[in-house]
C-alpha positions in Angstrom: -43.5 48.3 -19.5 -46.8 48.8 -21.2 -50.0 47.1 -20.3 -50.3 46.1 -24.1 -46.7 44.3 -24.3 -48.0 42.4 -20.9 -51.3 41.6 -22.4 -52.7 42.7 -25.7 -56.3 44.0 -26.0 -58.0 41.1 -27.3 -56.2 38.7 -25.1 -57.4 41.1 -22.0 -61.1 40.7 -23.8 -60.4 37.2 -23.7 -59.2 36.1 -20.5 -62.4 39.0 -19.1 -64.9 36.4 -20.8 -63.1 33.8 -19.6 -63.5 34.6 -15.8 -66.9 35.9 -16.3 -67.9 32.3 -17.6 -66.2 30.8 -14.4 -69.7 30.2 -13.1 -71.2 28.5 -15.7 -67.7 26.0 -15.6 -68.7 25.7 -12.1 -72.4 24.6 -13.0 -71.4 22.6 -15.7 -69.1 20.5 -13.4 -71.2 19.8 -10.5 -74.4 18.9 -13.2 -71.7 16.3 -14.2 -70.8 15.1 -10.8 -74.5 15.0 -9.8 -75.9 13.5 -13.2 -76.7 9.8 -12.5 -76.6 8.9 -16.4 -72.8 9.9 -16.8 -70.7 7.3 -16.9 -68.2 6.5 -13.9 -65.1 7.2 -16.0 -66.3 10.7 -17.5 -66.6 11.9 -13.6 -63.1 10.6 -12.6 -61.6 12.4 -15.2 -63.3 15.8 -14.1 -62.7 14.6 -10.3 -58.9 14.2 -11.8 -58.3 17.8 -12.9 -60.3 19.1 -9.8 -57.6 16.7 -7.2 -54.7 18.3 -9.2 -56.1 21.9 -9.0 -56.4 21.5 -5.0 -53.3 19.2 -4.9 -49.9 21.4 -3.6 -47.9 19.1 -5.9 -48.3 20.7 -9.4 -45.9 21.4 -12.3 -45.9 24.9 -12.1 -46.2 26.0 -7.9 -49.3 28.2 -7.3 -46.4 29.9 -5.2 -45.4 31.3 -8.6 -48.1 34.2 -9.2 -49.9 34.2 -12.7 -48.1 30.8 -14.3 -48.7 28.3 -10.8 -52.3 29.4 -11.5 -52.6 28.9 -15.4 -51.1 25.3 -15.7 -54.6 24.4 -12.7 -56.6 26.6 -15.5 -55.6 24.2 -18.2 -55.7 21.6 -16.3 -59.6 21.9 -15.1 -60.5 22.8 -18.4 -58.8 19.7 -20.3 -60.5 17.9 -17.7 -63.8 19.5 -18.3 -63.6 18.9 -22.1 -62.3 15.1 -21.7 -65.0 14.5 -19.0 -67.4 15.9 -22.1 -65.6 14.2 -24.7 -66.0 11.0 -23.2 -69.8 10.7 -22.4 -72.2 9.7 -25.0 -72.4 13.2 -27.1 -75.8 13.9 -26.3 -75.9 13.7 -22.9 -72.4 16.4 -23.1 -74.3 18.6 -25.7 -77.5 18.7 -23.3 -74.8 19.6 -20.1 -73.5 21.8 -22.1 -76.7 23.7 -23.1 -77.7 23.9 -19.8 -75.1 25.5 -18.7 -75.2 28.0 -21.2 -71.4 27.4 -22.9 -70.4 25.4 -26.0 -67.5 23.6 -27.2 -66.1 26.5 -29.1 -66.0 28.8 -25.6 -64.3 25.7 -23.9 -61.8 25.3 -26.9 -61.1 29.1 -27.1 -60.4 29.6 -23.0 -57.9 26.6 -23.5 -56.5 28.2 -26.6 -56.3 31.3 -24.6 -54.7 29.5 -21.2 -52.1 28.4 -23.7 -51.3 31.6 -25.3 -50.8 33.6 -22.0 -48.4 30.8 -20.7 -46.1 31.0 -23.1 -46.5 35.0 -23.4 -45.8 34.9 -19.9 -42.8 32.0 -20.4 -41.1 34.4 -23.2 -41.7 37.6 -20.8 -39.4 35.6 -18.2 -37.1 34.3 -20.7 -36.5 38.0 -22.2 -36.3 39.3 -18.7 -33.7 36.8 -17.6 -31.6 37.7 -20.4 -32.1 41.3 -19.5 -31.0 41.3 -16.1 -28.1 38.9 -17.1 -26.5 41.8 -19.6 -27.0 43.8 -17.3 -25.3 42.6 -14.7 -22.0 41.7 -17.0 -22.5 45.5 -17.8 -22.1 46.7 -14.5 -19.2 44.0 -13.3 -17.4 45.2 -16.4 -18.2 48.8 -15.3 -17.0 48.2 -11.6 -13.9 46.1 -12.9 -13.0 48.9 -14.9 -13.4 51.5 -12.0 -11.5 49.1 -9.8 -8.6 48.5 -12.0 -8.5 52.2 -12.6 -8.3 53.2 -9.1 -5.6 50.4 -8.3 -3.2 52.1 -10.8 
């Protein structure tokens, strides 16, 4: 299987900014956290999607490699964005600013967490089916072989 059908180019050029901007998502959340002006209910919902990332109760089990880790992905980064969304706009544009990211990078990683979970959801569904013809292939093949040695 090629490395392209896994992930296509600009998806890998994607997900590679992505991770690279994991340190500005990291100072963007404790600048939230730490700011006295942001309001209760923005930090709860950024404390939310922080308790479900550490939580071992998740949709998708971190047990499951690549997809257990994508659904906490999504999840920190809706909560990042609601935790934004819900402040007064320009105290999230100047938290945003100094952590050198804007709305359209936070938008696009979630676009992109999206888009590799269901790649990765078809890439299971197509495999499943796979291995499923195959194996009514090879009972058929052993039935045959069977039947043919019992005669």
């Amino acid at each position: 299987m090629s490395e392209e059908y896994l992930l296509p180019a600009s998806d890998r050029e994607r997900f590679t900014k992505l991770v690279k901007r994991l340190p500005n998502y990291m100072a963007l959340s404790k600048q939230i956290l730490v700011d006295p002006d942001v309001p209760v209910a923005s930090k709860a919902l950024l404390g939310a999607g922080g308790v479900y990332a550490v939580s071992p109760i998740d949709l998708i089990p971190g047990i499951i490699p690549v997809a257990g880790q994508l659904d906490d992905a999504w999840v920190l980064l809706m909560s990042i964005r609601q935790s934004l969304r819900s402040m007064p706009t320009a105290l999230a544009e100047s938290h945003l600013e100094r952590a050198g990211m804007t709305w359209q990078e936070i938008d696009n990683d979630i676009a992109l967490v999206i888009s590799l979970a269901k790649r990765i959801g078809r890439l299971v569904i197509t495999t499943g089916v796979q291995i499923g013809r195959a194996g009514k292939a090879t009972y058929a093949f052993a039935r045959d072989r069977i039947r043919g040695f019992t005669r």
